[in-house]
Structure formats: structure tokens, C-alpha cells
N, C-alpha and C positions, 0 to 999 in steps of 0.2 A: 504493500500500500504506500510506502513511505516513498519507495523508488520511482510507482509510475506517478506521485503527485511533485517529485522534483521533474523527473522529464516531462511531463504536460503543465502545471500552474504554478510552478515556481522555477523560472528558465532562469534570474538572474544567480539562486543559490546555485545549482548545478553548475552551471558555469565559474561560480568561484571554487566549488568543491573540485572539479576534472582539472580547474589551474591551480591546484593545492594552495590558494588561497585561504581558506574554508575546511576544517577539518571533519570527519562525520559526525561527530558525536552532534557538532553544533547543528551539520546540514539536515540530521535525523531529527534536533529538539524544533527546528524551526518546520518542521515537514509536520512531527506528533500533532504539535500544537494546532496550524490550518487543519489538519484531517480532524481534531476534536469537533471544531465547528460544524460539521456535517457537510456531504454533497452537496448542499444547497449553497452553498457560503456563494456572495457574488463574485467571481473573477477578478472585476476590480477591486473589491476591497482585498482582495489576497494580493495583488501586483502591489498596490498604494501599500500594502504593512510590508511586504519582500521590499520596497524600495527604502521604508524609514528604516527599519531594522539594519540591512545587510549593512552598511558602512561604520555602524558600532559592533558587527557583532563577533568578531576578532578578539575584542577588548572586554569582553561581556564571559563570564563563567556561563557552563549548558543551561545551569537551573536560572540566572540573572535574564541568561536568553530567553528562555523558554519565559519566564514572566513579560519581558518588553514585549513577545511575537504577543503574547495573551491580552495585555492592555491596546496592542495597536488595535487589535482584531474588535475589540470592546469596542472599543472609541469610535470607529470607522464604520460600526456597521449595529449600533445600541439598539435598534428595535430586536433585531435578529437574536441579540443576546439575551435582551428581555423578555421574550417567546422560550430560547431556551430554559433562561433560568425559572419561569412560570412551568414549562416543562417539569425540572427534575425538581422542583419543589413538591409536586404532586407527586412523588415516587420517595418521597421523606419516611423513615422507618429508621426501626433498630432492630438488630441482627446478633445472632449468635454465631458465630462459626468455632469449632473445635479445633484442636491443634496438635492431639497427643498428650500425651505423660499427663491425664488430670489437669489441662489449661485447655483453655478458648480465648477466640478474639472477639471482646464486643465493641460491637458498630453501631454508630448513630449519623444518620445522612441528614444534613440540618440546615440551613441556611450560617452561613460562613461567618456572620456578627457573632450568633450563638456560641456558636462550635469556639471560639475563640476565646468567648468571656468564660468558657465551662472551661476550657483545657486551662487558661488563667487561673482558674482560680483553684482548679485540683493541684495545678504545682503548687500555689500558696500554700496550701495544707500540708504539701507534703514538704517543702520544704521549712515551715512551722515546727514538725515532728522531727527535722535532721536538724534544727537547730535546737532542740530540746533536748539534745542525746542521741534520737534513734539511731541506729549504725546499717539499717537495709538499706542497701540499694533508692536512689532515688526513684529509678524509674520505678520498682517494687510499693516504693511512700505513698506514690502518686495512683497505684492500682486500687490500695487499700484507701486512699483515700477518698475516691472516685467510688468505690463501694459503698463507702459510710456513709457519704452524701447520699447518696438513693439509698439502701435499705434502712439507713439508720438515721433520719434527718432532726428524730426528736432528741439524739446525746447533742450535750453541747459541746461547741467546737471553738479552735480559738480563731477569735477573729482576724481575717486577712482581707487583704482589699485585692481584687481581678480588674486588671486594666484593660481599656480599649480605648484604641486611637482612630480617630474617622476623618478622613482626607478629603477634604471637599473644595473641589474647584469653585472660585467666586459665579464664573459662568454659571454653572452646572444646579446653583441652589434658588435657581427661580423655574419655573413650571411654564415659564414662554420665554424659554432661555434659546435664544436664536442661533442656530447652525446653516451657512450657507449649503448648499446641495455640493457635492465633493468634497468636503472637509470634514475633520473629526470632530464627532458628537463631545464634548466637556463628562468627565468620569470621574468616580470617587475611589477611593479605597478604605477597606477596613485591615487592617493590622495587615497591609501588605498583597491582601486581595486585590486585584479592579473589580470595581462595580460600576453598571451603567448610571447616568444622570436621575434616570427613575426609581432605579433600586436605591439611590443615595438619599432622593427625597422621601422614599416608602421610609425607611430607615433612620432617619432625620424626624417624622411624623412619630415612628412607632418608638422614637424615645424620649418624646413629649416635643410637641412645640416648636421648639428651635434647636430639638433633637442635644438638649440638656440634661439629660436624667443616664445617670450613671448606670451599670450594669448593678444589679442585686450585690450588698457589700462591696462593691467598686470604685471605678475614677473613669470618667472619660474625659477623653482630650479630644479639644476638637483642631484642626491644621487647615491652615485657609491657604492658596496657593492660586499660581496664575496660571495662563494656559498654556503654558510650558513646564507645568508640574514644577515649579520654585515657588519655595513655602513664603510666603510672603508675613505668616505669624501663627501662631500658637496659644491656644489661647482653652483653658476651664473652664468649667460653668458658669461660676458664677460670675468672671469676667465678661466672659461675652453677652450672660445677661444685663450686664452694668452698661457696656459699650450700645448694644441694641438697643438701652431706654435711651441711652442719652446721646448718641448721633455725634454728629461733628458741631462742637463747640463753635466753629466760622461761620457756618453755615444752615443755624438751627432751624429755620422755617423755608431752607428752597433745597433742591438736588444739586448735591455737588459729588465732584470725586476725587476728593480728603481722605487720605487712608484712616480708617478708624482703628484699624487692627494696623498693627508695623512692628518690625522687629526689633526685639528688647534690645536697650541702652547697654555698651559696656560695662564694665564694674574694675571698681583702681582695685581688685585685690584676686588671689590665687583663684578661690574659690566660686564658679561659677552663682549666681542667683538660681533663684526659685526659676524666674521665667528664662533664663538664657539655658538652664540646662531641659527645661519642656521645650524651649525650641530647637536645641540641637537632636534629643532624643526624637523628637517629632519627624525632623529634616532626613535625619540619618537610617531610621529604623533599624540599620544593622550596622554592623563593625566597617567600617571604610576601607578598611585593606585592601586592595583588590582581590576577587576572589572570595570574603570570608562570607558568609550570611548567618553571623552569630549574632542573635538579635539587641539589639539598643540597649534594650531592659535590663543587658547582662552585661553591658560593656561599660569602659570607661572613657569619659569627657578628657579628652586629652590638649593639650596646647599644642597645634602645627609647630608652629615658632615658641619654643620652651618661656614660660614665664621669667625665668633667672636671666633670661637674655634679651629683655625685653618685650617679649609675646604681648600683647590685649590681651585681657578675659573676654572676650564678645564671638558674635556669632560667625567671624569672617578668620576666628584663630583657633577655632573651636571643632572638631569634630570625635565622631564616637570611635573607639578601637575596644576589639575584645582584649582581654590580659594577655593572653598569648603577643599578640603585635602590639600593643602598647611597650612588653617588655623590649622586640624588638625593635623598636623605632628610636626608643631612649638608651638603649644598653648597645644593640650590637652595630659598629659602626659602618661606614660606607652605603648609609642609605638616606636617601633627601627628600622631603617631604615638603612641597607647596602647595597651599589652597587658595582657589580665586575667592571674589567675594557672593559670588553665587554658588560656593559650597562643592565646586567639582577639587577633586583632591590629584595631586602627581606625584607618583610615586618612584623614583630613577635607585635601584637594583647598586649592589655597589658595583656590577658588571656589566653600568651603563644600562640596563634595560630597565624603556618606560612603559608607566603603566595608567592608564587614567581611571581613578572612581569617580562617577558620577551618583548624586542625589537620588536614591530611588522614583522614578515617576520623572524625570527629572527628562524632554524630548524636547530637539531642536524641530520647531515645525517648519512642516516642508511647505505649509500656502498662507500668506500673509491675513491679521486677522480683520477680517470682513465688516463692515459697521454694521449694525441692525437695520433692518430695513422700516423707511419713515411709516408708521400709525394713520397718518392722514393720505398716504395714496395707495390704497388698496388696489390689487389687480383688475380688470375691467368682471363681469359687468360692473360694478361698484363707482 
């Protein structure tokens, strides 16, 4: 399947694969990915994602790829995706499968916010219990814990907070949010998913309002961004409800476009702020390495340019690395590290070889962005 969709609807990957530009692994995750879509997928929306994708995808890890091909396909073609995802929602269950020796795997197929805030919050617990003593296995914590919570929800448990983070393009959060005909529909994500415009405002609705209300014992973060997927701010509940009553102070009784939300001030000292490190973690979602996908939650706020030698604390000096590469980047020498001020990181090898991270979500668009079309001239008859 993979073979005859690179020889018939993806000619440019093929072509870089037979000029070993392209190695398989990528030329297969970019193949998986269009064949998920169905037969149906339109033609051009596969040409238009094989043209954004291929010239990053060199630079991109299989699993980094296979998420870009998945957002482009999103973005390009959102009604399509919101039929499917109305599809497999109807096909929602939990399962049992067995596995041998006295163990089973259980499955639960759920809408992807869920699945996110539960698996959050079972590691809470279990990692609750490994900081308490217990010496099993985390993954083992996390089994038992995920048990207690459904059979046994009436013992009390110690309390933990399960996070979610919900990426929402400014475009994307009005419901006559205008998209010219061949350009990409505005997408959201949750904890690293895309989701289309519609799934983001269902989602936004189903967690009150202005999609403020945290997950059961949680936090959500909400990440406002442009349409080039660069986080433009970061922002809580309860901020954004503060900012929503009270509007732009310049401008209180007409339409303007005053950033209300912008990204947090430096700070004169080591220590990142409350908001500079929700907007790094927000920006970042995983370790910036090239390569790594240890997620944010787990990593550390590092200084690009070290503190001791003059670094900012702010969002333009600031990204996330897991401990593993943080040790590297400070400890083992012959490696150089610069970050622009829109968050892409370069990484130069101490054997000369460069490497670029970008921002998760993070797409140079390929068609300039379109004005909304005027309200007062409707197409004929009209």
C-alpha cells in the first residue's frame, strides 16, 4: 500500500527517496500517514501537504514527521477530518485483550482531551506513591493506580493535579472564522494532538464558556498562537478571564488590534517567573534537542546563552531540554547552541553538524494571509 501511494500520489517523496535524499523510514511515515486518511483524501490536498512537509522533512525525527504530515492533512482538508473524527467517535469502547502469564491489555478509545487528562492524572498517582516510598516499577504504580480509580473510587487518594494544555489559533476560535478556498483551515491542539477548528470550539464549549474549567483535580493552560503556529502567549484561567472582561485599556469602547494577551516580561534574576516558564512549557511541549520528544512536563527551563555569562531570563533565552541534554549542552563540550527570537533552536554537533529544532506547530506558510472578505458585498443575487 505504502509503495503504490508513493509511485501514484506522492511523486515528489519518491523522487527524493530513489535520489537518496529521503531515507525510508521517513518516505514510509509520510506514505502511513496520507493512506490513514482514506481513499477519498482529495489529490490536492495530498500534493499541497507532500509540498509543505518535504523540505523540512530531512530535519524532522519519523515520529516529528509523521505528526507535521498529520497536522498538514488537518489543516488542508478540516471538514474531511471532522467526518472522520465524528466517525471513530461513534466506534468509542473499552476493551479487554489478554496477553498471557495472568495479564491483559485494557483499552479505552476516547476522544484524545480525555485520554490525556486520565493518563495525567494516573501518572500523578503513581508517581505520588514513588515519592512516598513505593519501590515498583512506575509503569507497574501507574497500572495499580488506574485500577483504584475505577474499582475503588470511594478510598481516599492523595490529591494531584492532571494537566492539559489547549492550543488555539486566534483565527480558529470564532465560528465565521474565514478561510480563502486553497489555503489551510486554522487548527488547534491538545497536549500535542491537531485538532480541527470545530473540534477546538466543541472543546472550548465542553469546558465551559471560554473553554476555562480545568480537567476534574487539574490545570489547564490555554496557548494563543498565530497562523504560523508561534505562541504569541500563554495564559490560565483565571487570566484570561481577567483579560476577556477587561479588553484593551486604549481602546475600550471601539475594535482594535492591541495585543491583549503578549508574551511575558523578562525577569533581572536566575529563576524563571510563574508566566515565563507557562510560556516556555507551553511553546516547547517537549525537550528541544533535536530528535528528543521527552515531554515539557518532564524537562528543564534551560538558559541558551548560560545566565553566568550574561543570558536574559525571558522567552527569547529560554527553552525546554530533558536532563539527559540539558547535562549535555552544559557539561560536555564542543556543542553550540542558538535560539532566534521566535523560538527555532540550532544546534552545531562538535563535528560541525547542524541541526535545526523548531517550535512544535511551528509552519512556514506556503500562500500569503488573505483579508476576510467585506460583510456589505455579498455575492450576486444579493
Amino acid at each position: 500500500e505504502h509503495a503504490q501511494l508513493l509511485t501514484t500520489v506522492l511523486p515528489g517523496t519518491f523522487a527524493r527517496l530513489r535520489a537518496g535524499e529521503l531515507d525510508w523510514p521517513r518516505a514510509r511515515a509520510i506514505a502511513a500517514e496520507v493512506a490513514a486518511t482514506g481513499a477519498q483524501t482529495d489529490p490536492a490536498v495530498i500534493a499541497a501537504t507532500e509540498g509543505a512537509v518535504l523540505p523540512r522533512a530531512g530535519e524532522l525525527s519519523v515520529r516529528s514527521l509523521r505528526e507535521a504530515v498529520r497536522a498538514e492533512l488537518l489543516a488542508r482538508d478540516a471538514a474531511a477530518a471532522d467526518r472522520r473524527r465524528e466517525l471513530r467517535a461513534r466506534g468509542a469502547d473499552v476493551s479487554v485483550r489478554p496477553v498471557g502469564d495472568g495479564m491483559s491489555e485494557f483499552r479505552a478509545l476516547m476522544p484524545h482531551d480525555d485520554a490525556r487528562a486520565c493518563r495525567d492524572r494516573v501518572d500523578q498517582h503513581a508517581r505520588a506513591a514513588k515519592d512516598a516510598g513505593d519501590t515498583r516499577p512506575i509503569g507497574m504504580l501507574r497500572a495499580g493506580a488506574a485500577a483504584d480509580l475505577l474499582l475503588r473510587p470511594w478510598q481516599q487518594q492523595p490529591p494531584v493535579t492532571a494537566h492539559l494544555t489547549v492550543v488555539a489559533p486566534l483565527n480558529a476560535l470564532t465560528a465565521d472564522a474565514f478561510t480563502p478556498p486553497g489555503t489551510t483551515s486554522p487548527s488547534g491542539e491538545v497536549d500535542g494532538e491537531p485538532i480541527t477548528a470545530a473540534h477546538l470550539r466543541e472543546l472550548l464549549t465542553r469546558l465551559d464558556a471560554l473553554g476555562l474549567r480545568a480537567p476534574a483535580g487539574g490545570s489547564l493552560e490555554i496557548a494563543i498562537t498565530d497562523r504560523t503556529g508561534k505562541l504569541l502567549a500563554a495564559s490560565g484561567r483565571s487570566e484570561v478571564e481577567r483579560l476577556a472582561r477587561r479588553g484593551c485599556l486604549e481602546h475600550a469602547d471601539a475594535p482594535c488590534a492591541c495585543p491583549v494577551l503578549d508574551k511575558p516580561d523578562p525577569v533581572d534574576r536566575y529563576r524563571p517567573s510563574a508566566s515565563l516558564y507557562r510560556f516556555i512549557k507551553a511553546r516547547d511541549r517537549t525537550c528541544r534537542h533535536p530528535g528528543c520528544t521527552v515531554r515539557a512536563g518532564w524537562a528543564d527551563l534551560d538558559h541558551v546563552i548560560a545566565h553566568a555569562d550574561g543570558g536574559e531570563t525571558s522567552c527569547d533565552n529560554l527553552c525546554c531540554l530533558c536532563r539527559r541534554h540539558h547535562r549535555l549542552k552544559t557539561f560536555a563540550p564542543g556543542w553550540t547552541h542558538t535560539m532566534s527570537d521566535d523560538g527555532v533552536l540550532t544546534v552545531i554537533t562538535p563535528s560541525g553538524v547542524t541541526r535545526i529544532s523548531r517550535p512544535p506547530g511551528y509552519r512556514v506558510l506556503t500562500e500569503p494571509p488573505q483579508p476576510p472578505p467585506d460583510p456589505a458585498d455579498d455575492p450576486p443575487p444579493f
